[in-house]
N, C-alpha and C positions, 0 to 999 in steps of 0.2 A: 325547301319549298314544301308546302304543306298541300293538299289538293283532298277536296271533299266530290264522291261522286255516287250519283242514286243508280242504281242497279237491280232491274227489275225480272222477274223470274225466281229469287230465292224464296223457298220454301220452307227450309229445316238445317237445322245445326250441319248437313252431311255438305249443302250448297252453299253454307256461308266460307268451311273449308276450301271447296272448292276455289270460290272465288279468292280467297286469301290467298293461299298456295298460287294461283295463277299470277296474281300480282306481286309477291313476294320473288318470283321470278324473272320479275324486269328488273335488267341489267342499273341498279343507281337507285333501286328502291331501298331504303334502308328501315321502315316501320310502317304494317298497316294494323287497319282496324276494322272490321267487318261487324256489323250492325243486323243482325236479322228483321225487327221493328221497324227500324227507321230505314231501311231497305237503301244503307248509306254504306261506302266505304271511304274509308280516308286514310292519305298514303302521306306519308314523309318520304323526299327521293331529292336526289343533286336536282339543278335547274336543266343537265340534257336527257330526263324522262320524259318525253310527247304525249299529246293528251291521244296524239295514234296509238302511240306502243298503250294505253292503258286499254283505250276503248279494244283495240286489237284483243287483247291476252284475255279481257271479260267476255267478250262475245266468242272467243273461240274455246272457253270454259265452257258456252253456252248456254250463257246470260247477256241481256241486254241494256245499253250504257243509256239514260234517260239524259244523263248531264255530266260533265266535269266543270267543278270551279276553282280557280285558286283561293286558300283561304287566308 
């Protein structure tokens, strides 16, 4: 499963870390991609990653989840 999600609050290289690292943490994620630009990240994970567990792990980085979509 592939999932594209806008992520707002990053600023610089130190926050797009952040958010990577936070997602790279959920149990079934196996590849992200963090965008500072397009203020996007996009995860590759099995199909039992919740769009909870993402929005969870971003906001409790502290950053806020604009949207998750499947892509």
């Amino acid at each position: 499963m592939k999932k594209s999600i806008i992520v707002e609050g990053m600023s610089c290289g130190h926050c797009v870390n952040h958010v990577k690292n936070a997602l790279e943490d959920i149990n079934g994620v196996t590849d992200v991609n963090v965008d500072l630009n397009s203020k996007t990240a996009v995860i590759y994970a099995s199909s039992e990653v919740k769009d909870g567990d993402i929005k969870f792990a971003i906001e409790d980085a502290g950053y806020e989840v604009v949207s998750i979509e499947e892509v």
